[in-house]
OpenMM code with the backbone's topology and positions (N, CA, C; nanometers):
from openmm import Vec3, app, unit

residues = "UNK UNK UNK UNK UNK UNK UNK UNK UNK UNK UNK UNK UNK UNK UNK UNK UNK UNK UNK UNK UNK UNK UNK UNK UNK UNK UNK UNK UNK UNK UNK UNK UNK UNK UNK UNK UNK UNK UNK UNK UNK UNK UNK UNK UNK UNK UNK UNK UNK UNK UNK UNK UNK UNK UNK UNK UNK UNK UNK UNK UNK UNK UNK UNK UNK UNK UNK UNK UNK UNK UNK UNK UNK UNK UNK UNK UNK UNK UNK UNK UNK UNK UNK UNK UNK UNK UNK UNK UNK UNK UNK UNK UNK UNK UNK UNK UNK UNK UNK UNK UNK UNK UNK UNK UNK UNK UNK UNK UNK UNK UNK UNK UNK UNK UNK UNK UNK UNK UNK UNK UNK UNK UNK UNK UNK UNK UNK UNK UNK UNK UNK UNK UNK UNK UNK UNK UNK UNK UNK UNK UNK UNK UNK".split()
positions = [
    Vec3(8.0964, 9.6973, 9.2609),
    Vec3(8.2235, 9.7283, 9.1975),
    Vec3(8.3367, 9.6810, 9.2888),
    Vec3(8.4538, 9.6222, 9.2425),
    Vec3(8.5364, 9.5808, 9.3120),
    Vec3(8.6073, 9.7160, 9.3063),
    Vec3(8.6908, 9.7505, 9.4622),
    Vec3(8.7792, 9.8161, 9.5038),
    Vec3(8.8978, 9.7896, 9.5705),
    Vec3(8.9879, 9.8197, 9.5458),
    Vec3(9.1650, 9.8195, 9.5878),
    Vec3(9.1788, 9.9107, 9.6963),
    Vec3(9.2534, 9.8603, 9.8324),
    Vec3(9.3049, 9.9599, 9.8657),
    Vec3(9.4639, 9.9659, 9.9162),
    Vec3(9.5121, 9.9989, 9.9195),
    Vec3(9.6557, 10.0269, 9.9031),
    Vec3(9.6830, 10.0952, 10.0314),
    Vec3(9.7683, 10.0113, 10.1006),
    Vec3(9.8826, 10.0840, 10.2130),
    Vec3(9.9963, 10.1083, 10.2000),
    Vec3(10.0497, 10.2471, 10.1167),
    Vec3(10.1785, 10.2736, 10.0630),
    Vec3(10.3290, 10.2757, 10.1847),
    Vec3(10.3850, 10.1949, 10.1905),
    Vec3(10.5113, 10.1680, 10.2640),
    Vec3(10.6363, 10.2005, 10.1683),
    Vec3(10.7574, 10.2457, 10.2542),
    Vec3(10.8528, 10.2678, 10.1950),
    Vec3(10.9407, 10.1065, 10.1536),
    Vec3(10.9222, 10.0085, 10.2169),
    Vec3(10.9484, 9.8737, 10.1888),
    Vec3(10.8845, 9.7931, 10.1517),
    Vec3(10.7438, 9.8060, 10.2330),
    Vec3(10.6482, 9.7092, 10.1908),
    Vec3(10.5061, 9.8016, 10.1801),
    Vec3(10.4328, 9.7351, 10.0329),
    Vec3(10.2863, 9.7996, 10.0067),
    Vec3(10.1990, 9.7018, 10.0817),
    Vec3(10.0876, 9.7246, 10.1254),
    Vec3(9.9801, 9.5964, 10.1629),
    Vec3(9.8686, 9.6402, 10.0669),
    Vec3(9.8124, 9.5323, 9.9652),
    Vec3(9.7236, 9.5486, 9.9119),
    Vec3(9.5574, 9.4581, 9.9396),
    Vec3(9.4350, 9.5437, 9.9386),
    Vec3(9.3358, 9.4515, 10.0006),
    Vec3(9.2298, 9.5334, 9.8944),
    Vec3(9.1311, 9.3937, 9.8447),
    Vec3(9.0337, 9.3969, 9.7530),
    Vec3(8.9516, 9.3497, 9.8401),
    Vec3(8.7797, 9.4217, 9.7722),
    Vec3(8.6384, 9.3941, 9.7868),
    Vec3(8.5776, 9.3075, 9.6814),
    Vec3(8.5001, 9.2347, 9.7424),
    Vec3(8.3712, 9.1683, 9.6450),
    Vec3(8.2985, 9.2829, 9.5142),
    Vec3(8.2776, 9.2231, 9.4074),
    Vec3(8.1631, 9.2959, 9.3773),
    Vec3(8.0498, 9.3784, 9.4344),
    Vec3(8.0358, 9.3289, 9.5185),
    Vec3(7.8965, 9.3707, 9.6669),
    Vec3(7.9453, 9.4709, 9.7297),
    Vec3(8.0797, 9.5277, 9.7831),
    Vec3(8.1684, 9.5781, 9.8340),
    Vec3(8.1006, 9.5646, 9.9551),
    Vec3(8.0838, 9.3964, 9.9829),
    Vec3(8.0543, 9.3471, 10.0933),
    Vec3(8.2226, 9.3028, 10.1840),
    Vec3(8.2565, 9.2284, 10.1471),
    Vec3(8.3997, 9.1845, 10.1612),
    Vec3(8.5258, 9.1886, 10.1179),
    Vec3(8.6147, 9.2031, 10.2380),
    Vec3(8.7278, 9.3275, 10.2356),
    Vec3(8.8157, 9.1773, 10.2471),
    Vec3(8.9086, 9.2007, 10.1634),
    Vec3(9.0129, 9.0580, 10.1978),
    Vec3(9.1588, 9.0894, 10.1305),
    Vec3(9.2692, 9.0731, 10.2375),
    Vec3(9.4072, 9.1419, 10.2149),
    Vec3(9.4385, 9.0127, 10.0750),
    Vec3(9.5211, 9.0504, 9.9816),
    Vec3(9.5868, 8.9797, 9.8958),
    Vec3(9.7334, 9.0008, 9.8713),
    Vec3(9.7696, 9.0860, 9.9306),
    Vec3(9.9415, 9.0483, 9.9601),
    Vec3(9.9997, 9.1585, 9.9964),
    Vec3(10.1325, 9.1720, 9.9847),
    Vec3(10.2233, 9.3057, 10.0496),
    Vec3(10.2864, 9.2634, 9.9431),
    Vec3(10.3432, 9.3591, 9.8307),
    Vec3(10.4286, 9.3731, 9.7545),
    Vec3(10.5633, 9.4419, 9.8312),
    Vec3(10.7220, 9.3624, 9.7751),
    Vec3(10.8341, 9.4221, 9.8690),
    Vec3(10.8946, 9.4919, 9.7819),
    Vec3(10.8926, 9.6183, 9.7616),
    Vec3(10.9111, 9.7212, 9.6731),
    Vec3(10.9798, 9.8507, 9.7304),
    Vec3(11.0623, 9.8583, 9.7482),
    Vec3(11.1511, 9.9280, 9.8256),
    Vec3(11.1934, 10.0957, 9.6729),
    Vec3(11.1878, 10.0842, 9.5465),
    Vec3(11.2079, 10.1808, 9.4257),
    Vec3(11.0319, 10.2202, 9.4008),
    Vec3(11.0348, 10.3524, 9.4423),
    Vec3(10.9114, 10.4087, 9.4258),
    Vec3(10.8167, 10.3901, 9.3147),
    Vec3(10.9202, 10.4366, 9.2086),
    Vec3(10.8512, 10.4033, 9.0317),
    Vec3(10.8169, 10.2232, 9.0372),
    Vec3(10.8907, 10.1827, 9.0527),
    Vec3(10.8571, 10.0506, 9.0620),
    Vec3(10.7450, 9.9795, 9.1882),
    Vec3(10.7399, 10.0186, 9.2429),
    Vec3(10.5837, 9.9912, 9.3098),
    Vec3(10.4957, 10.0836, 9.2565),
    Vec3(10.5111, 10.1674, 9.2202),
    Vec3(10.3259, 10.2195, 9.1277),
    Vec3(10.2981, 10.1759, 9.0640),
    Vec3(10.4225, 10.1414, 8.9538),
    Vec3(10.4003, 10.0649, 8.8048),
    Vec3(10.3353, 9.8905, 8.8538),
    Vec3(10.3904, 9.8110, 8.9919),
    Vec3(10.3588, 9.6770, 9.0288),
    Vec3(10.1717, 9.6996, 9.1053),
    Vec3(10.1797, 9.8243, 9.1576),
    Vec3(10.0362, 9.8778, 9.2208),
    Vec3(9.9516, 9.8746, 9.0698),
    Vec3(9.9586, 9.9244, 8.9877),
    Vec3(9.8969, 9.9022, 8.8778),
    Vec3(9.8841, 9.8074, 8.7886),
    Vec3(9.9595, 9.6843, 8.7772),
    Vec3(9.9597, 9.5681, 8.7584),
    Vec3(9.8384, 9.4844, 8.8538),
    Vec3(9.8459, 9.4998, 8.9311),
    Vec3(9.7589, 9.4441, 9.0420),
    Vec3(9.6240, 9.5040, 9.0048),
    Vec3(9.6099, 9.6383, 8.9847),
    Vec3(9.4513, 9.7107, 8.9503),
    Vec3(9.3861, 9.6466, 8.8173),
    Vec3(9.5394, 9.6370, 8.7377),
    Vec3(9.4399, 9.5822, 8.5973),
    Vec3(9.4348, 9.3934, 8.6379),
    Vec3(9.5137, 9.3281, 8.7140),
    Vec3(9.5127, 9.2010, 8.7044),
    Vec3(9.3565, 9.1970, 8.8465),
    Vec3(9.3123, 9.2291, 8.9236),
    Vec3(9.2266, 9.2193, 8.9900),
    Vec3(9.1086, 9.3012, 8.9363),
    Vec3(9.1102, 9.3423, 8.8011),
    Vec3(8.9488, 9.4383, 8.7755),
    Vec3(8.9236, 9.5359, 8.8532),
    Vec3(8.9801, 9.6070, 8.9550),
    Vec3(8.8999, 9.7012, 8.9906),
    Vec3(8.8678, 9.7884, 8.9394),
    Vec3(8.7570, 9.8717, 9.0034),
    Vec3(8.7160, 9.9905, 8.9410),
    Vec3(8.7145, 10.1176, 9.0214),
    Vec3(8.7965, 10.1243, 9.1056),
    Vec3(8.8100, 10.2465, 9.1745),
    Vec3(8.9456, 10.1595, 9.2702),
    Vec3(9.0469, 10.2696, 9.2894),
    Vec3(9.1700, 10.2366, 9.4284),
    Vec3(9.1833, 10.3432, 9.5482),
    Vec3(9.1655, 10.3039, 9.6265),
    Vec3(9.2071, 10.3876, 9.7252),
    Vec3(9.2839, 10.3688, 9.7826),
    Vec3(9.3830, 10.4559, 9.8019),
    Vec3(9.5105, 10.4659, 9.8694),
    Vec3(9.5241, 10.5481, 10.0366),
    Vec3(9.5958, 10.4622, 10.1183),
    Vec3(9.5548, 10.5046, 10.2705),
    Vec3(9.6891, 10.6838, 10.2872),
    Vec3(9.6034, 10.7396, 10.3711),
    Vec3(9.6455, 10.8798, 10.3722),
    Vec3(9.6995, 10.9096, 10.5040),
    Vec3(9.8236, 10.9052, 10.5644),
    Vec3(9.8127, 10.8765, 10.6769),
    Vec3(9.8454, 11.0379, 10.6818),
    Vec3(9.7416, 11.1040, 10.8009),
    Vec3(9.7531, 11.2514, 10.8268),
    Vec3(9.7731, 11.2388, 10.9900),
    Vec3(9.8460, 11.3745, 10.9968),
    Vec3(9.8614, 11.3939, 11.1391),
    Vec3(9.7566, 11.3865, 11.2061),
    Vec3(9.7643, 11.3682, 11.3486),
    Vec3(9.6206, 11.3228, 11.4410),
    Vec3(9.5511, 11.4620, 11.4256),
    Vec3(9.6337, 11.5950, 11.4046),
    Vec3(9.5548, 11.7078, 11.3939),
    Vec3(9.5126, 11.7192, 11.2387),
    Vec3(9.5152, 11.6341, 11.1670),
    Vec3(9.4598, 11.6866, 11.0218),
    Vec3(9.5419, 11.6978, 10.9556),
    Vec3(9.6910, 11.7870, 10.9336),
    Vec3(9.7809, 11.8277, 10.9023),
    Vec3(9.8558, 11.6752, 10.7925),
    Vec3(9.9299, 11.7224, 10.7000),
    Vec3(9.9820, 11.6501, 10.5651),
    Vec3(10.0979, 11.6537, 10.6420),
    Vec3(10.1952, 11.5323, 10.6799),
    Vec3(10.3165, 11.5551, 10.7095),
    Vec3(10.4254, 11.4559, 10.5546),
    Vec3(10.5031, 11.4452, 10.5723),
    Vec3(10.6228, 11.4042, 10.5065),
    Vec3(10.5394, 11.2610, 10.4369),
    Vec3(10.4924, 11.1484, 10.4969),
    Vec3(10.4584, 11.0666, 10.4752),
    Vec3(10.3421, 11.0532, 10.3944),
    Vec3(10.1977, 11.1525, 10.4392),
    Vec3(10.1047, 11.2064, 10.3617),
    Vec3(10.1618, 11.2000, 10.2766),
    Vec3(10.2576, 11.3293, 10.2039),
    Vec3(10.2712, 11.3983, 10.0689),
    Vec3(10.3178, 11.2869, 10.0087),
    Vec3(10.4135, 11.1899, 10.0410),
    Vec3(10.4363, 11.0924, 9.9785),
    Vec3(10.3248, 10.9751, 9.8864),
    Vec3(10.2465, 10.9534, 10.0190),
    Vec3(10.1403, 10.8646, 9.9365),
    Vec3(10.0496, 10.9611, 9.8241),
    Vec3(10.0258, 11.1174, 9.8250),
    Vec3(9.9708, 11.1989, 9.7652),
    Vec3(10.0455, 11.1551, 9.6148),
    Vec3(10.1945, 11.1544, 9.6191),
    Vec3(10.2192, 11.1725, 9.5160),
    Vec3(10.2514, 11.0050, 9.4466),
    Vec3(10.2117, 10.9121, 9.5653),
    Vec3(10.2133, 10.7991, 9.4687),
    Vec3(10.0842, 10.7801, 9.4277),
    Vec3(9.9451, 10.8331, 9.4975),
    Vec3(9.8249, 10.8174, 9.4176),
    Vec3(9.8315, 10.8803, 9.2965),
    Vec3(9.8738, 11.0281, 9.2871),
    Vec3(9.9145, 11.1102, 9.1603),
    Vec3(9.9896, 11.0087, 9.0885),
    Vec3(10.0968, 10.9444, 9.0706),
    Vec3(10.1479, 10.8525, 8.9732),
    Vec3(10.0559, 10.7580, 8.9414),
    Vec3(10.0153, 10.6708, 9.0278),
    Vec3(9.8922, 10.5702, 9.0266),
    Vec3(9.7969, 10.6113, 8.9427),
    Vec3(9.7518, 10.7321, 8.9905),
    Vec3(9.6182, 10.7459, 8.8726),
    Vec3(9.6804, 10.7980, 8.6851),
    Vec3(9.8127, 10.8283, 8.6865),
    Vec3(9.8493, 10.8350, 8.5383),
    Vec3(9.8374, 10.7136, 8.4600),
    Vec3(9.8677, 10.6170, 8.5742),
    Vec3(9.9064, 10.4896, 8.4777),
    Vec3(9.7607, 10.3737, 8.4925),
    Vec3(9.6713, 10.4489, 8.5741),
    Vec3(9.5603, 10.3479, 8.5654),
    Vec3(9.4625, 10.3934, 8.5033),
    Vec3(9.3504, 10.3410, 8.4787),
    Vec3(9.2243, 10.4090, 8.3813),
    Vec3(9.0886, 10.4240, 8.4871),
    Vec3(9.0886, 10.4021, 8.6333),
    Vec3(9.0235, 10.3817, 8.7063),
    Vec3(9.0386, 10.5127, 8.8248),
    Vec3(8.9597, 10.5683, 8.8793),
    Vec3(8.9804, 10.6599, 9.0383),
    Vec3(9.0376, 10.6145, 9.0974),
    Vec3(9.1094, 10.7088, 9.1538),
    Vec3(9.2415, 10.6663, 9.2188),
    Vec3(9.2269, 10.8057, 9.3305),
    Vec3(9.1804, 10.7542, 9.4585),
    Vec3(9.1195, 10.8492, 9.5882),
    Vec3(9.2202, 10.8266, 9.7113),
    Vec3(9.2663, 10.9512, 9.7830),
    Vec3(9.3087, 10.9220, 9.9229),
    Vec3(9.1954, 10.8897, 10.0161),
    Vec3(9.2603, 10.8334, 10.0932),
    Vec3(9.1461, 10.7759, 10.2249),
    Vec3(9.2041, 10.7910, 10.3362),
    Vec3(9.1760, 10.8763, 10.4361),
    Vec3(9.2064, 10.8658, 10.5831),
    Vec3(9.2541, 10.7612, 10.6295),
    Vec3(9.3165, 10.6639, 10.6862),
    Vec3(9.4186, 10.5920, 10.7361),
    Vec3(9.4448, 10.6092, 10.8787),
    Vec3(9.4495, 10.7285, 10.9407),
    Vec3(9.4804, 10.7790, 11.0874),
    Vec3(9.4805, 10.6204, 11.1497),
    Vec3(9.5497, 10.5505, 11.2344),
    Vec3(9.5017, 10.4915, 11.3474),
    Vec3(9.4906, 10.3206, 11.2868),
    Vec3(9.4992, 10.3305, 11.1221),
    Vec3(9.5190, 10.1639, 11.0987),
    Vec3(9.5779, 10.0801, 11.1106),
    Vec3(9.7075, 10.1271, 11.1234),
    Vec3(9.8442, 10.0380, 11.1393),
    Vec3(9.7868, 9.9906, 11.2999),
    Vec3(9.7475, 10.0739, 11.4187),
    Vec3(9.7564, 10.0325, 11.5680),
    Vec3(9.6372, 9.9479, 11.5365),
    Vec3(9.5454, 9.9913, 11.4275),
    Vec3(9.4283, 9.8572, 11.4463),
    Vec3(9.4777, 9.7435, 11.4531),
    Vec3(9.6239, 9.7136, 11.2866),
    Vec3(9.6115, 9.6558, 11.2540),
    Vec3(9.7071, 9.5368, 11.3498),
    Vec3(9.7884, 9.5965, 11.3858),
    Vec3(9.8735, 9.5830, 11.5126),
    Vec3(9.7703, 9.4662, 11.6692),
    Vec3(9.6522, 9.5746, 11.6398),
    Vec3(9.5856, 9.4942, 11.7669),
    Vec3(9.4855, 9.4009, 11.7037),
    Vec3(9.4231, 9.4205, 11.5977),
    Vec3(9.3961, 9.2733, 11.5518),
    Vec3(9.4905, 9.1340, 11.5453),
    Vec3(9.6265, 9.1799, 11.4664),
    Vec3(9.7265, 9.0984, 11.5041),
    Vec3(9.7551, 9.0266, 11.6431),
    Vec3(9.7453, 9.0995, 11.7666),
    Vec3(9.7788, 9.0669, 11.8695),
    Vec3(9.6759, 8.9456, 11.9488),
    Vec3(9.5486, 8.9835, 11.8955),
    Vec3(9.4437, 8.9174, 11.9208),
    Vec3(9.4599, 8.7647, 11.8857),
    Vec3(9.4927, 8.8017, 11.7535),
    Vec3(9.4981, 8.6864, 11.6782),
    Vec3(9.6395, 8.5740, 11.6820),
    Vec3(9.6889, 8.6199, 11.8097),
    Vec3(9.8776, 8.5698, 11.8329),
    Vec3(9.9380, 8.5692, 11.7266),
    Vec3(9.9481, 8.6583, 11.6192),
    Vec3(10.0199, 8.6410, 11.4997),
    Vec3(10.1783, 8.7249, 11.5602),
    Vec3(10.2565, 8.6531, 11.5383),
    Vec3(10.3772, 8.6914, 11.6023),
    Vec3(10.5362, 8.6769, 11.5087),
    Vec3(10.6017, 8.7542, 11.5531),
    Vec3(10.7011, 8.7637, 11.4141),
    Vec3(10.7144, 8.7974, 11.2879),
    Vec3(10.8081, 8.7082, 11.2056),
    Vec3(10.7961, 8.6773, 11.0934),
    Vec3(10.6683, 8.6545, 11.0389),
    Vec3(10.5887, 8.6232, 11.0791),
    Vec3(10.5099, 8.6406, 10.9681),
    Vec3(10.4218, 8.7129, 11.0116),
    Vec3(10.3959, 8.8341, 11.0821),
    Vec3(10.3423, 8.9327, 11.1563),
    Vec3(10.3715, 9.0265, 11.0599),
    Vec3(10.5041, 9.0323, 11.0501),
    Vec3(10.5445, 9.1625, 10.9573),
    Vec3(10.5237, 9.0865, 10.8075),
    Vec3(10.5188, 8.9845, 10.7868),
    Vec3(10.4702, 8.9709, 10.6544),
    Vec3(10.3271, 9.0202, 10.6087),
    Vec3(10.2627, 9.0121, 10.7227),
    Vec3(10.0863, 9.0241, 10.6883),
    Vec3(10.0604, 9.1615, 10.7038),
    Vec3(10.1090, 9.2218, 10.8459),
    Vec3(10.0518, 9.3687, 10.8310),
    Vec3(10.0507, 9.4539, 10.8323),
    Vec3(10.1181, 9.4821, 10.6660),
    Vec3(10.0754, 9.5657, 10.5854),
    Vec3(9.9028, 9.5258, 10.5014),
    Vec3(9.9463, 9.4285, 10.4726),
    Vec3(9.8008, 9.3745, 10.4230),
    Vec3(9.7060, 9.3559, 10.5192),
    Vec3(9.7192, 9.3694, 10.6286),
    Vec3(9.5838, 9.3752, 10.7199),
    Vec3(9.5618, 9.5152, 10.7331),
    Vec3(9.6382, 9.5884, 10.7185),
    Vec3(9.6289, 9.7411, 10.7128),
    Vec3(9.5609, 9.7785, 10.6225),
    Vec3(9.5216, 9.7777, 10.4833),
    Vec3(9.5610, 9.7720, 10.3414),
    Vec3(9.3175, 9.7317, 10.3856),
    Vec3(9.3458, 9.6292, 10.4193),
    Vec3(9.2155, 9.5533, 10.5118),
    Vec3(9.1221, 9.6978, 10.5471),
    Vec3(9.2000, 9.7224, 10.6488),
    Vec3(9.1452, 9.8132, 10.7358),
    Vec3(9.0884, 9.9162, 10.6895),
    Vec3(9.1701, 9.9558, 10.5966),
    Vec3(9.0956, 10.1089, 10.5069),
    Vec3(9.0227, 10.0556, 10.4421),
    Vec3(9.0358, 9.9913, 10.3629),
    Vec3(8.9031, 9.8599, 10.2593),
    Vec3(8.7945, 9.9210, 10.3788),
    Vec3(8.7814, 9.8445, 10.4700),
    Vec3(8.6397, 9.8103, 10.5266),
    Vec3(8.6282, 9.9741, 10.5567),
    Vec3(8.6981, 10.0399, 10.6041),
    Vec3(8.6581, 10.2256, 10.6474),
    Vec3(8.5908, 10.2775, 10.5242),
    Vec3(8.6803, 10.2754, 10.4058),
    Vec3(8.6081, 10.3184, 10.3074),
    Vec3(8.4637, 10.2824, 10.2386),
    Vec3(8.4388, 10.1200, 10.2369),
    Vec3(8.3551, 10.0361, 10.2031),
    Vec3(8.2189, 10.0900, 10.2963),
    Vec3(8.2561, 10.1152, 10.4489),
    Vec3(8.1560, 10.1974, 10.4996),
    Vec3(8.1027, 10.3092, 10.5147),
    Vec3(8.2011, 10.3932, 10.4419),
    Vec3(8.1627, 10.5015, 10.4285),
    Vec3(8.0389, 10.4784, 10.2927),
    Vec3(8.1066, 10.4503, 10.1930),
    Vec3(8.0354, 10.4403, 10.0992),
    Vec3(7.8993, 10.3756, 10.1216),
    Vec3(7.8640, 10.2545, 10.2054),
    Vec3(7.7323, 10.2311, 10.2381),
    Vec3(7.6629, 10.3126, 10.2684),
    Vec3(7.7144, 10.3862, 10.4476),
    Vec3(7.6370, 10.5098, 10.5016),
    Vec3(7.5773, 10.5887, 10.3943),
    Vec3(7.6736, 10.6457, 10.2820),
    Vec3(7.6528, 10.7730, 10.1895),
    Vec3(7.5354, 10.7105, 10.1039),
    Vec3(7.5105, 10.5826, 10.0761),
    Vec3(7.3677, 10.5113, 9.9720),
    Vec3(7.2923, 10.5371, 10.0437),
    Vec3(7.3174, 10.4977, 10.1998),
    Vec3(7.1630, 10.5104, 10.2754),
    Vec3(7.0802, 10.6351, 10.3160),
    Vec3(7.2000, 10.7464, 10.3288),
    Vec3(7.1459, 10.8576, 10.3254),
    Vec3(7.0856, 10.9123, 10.2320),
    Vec3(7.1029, 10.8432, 10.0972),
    Vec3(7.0353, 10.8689, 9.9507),
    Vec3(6.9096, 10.8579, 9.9256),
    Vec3(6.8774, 10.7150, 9.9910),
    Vec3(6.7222, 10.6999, 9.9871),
    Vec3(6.6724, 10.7391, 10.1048),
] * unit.nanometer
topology = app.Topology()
chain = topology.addChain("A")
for resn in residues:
    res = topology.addResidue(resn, chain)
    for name in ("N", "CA", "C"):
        topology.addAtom(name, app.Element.getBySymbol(name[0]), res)
Protein backbone atom coordinates (compact mmCIF):
# COMPACT_ATOMS: atom_id res chain seq x y z
CA UNK A 1 0.00 0.00 0.00
CA UNK A 2 1.32 3.31 -0.77
CA UNK A 3 1.68 5.77 2.21
CA UNK A 4 1.97 9.68 2.65
CA UNK A 5 3.64 11.26 5.17
CA UNK A 6 3.27 14.75 5.97
CA UNK A 7 5.50 17.27 7.90
CA UNK A 8 2.98 19.95 8.94
CA UNK A 9 4.86 23.52 8.93
CA UNK A 10 3.40 26.78 9.54
CA UNK A 11 5.01 27.96 6.00
CA UNK A 12 6.11 25.08 4.52
CA UNK A 13 4.48 21.25 4.46
CA UNK A 14 7.13 18.48 3.33
CA UNK A 15 5.42 15.71 1.75
CA UNK A 16 7.08 12.01 1.25
CA UNK A 17 5.48 8.79 -0.38
CA UNK A 18 6.25 4.90 -0.28
CA UNK A 19 6.31 2.24 -2.96
CA UNK A 20 3.60 -0.17 -3.05
CA UNK A 21 6.14 -2.57 -1.09
CA UNK A 22 6.38 0.17 1.53
CA UNK A 23 9.84 -0.57 0.64
CA UNK A 24 10.78 3.02 -0.48
CA UNK A 25 10.42 6.27 1.16
CA UNK A 26 10.97 9.23 -1.39
CA UNK A 27 10.29 13.11 -0.53
CA UNK A 28 7.98 14.68 -3.41
CA UNK A 29 7.84 18.22 -2.48
CA UNK A 30 7.15 20.96 0.25
CA UNK A 31 4.00 22.67 -0.47
CA UNK A 32 4.33 26.78 0.52
CA UNK A 33 1.16 27.17 2.31
CA UNK A 34 1.31 29.58 4.86
CA UNK A 35 -3.43 29.60 5.31
CA UNK A 36 -4.11 26.52 7.32
CA UNK A 37 -7.51 25.54 5.48
CA UNK A 38 -5.67 25.84 2.48
CA UNK A 39 -2.89 23.40 3.05
CA UNK A 40 -5.24 20.52 4.24
CA UNK A 41 -7.49 21.04 1.40
CA UNK A 42 -3.72 21.08 -1.05
CA UNK A 43 -2.55 17.94 1.59
CA UNK A 44 -5.54 16.20 0.24
CA UNK A 45 -5.17 16.91 -3.27
CA UNK A 46 -1.87 15.27 -3.11
CA UNK A 47 -3.52 11.96 -1.18
CA UNK A 48 -6.06 11.58 -3.92
CA UNK A 49 -3.49 12.63 -6.83
CA UNK A 50 -0.71 10.06 -5.40
CA UNK A 51 -3.27 6.96 -4.44
CA UNK A 52 -2.49 6.53 -1.12
CA UNK A 53 -4.02 4.48 1.22
CA UNK A 54 -3.20 5.50 4.57
CA UNK A 55 -1.32 9.33 5.65
CA UNK A 56 0.59 9.90 8.35
CA UNK A 57 1.17 13.01 9.72
CA UNK A 58 4.50 13.83 11.88
CA UNK A 59 3.62 14.60 15.70
CA UNK A 60 6.14 16.57 17.06
CA UNK A 61 5.86 15.90 21.08
CA UNK A 62 7.86 17.20 23.77
CA UNK A 63 11.13 15.15 24.48
CA UNK A 64 9.07 14.22 27.69
CA UNK A 65 5.97 12.92 25.82
CA UNK A 66 3.91 15.91 26.56
CA UNK A 67 1.49 17.68 23.47
CA UNK A 68 2.81 21.20 23.30
CA UNK A 69 1.33 24.14 21.06
CA UNK A 70 2.76 22.67 17.90
CA UNK A 71 1.53 18.96 18.60
CA UNK A 72 -2.11 20.21 19.00
CA UNK A 73 -1.73 21.95 15.88
CA UNK A 74 -0.74 19.10 13.63
CA UNK A 75 -3.57 17.05 15.83
CA UNK A 76 -5.94 19.28 14.48
CA UNK A 77 -4.68 19.40 10.94
CA UNK A 78 -4.77 15.48 10.84
CA UNK A 79 -8.47 15.94 12.29
CA UNK A 80 -9.24 18.23 9.17
CA UNK A 81 -7.21 15.91 6.87
CA UNK A 82 -9.04 12.93 7.72
CA UNK A 83 -12.67 14.84 7.02
CA UNK A 84 -11.73 15.56 3.67
CA UNK A 85 -9.92 12.29 2.78
CA UNK A 86 -11.44 8.73 2.46
CA UNK A 87 -8.20 7.08 3.67
CA UNK A 88 -6.46 6.81 7.65
CA UNK A 89 -5.19 9.58 8.55
CA UNK A 90 -2.59 8.62 11.84
CA UNK A 91 -0.17 10.79 14.02
CA UNK A 92 3.35 9.56 14.06
CA UNK A 93 6.05 10.46 16.49
CA UNK A 94 8.39 12.88 14.76
CA UNK A 95 10.60 13.73 18.02
CA UNK A 96 14.17 14.37 16.63
CA UNK A 97 13.41 14.49 12.59
CA UNK A 98 13.96 17.83 11.67
CA UNK A 99 17.89 17.39 13.56
CA UNK A 100 17.97 14.11 11.42
CA UNK A 101 16.96 15.86 8.77
CA UNK A 102 19.28 18.76 9.31
CA UNK A 103 22.26 16.21 9.64
CA UNK A 104 21.56 14.24 6.68
CA UNK A 105 21.54 17.58 4.93
CA UNK A 106 24.87 18.48 6.31
CA UNK A 107 26.38 15.29 5.18
CA UNK A 108 25.20 15.73 2.03
CA UNK A 109 26.66 19.72 1.72
CA UNK A 110 23.22 20.76 0.86
CA UNK A 111 23.49 24.38 1.80
CA UNK A 112 21.13 27.37 1.62
CA UNK A 113 18.56 28.05 -0.59
CA UNK A 114 17.95 25.10 -1.51
CA UNK A 115 18.50 23.45 1.93
CA UNK A 116 15.47 25.13 3.10
CA UNK A 117 13.73 24.20 0.02
CA UNK A 118 14.23 20.39 0.61
CA UNK A 119 13.99 19.99 4.33
CA UNK A 120 10.90 19.86 4.98
CA UNK A 121 10.64 17.09 2.51
CA UNK A 122 13.52 15.22 3.85
CA UNK A 123 11.76 15.45 7.08
CA UNK A 124 8.41 14.39 5.67
CA UNK A 125 11.30 11.26 4.46
CA UNK A 126 12.20 10.62 7.79
CA UNK A 127 8.90 9.73 9.39
CA UNK A 128 8.04 7.72 6.03
CA UNK A 129 10.94 5.40 6.77
CA UNK A 130 10.12 5.46 11.03
CA UNK A 131 6.75 4.57 10.31
CA UNK A 132 7.38 2.12 7.30
CA UNK A 133 9.52 0.34 10.07
CA UNK A 134 7.52 0.15 12.46
CA UNK A 135 5.02 -1.40 10.41
CA UNK A 136 7.53 -4.15 9.15
CA UNK A 137 8.73 -5.00 12.82
CA UNK A 138 4.76 -5.31 13.76
CA UNK A 139 4.34 -8.20 10.42
CA UNK A 140 7.27 -9.93 11.76
CA UNK A 141 6.17 -10.26 15.08
CA UNK A 142 2.93 -11.73 13.48
CA UNK A 143 4.37 -14.71 12.11
Amino acid sequence: MKIMAVDFGDARTGLAVCDRTEFLASPVGVLHEKDFDQCVKKVSYAVEEYGVGEVVVGYPRNMNGTAGERAQKCELFAQKLGELVEVPVRLWDERSTTVSATNYLNETNTRGKKRKEVIDAVAATIILESYLAYRKNQKEGEA
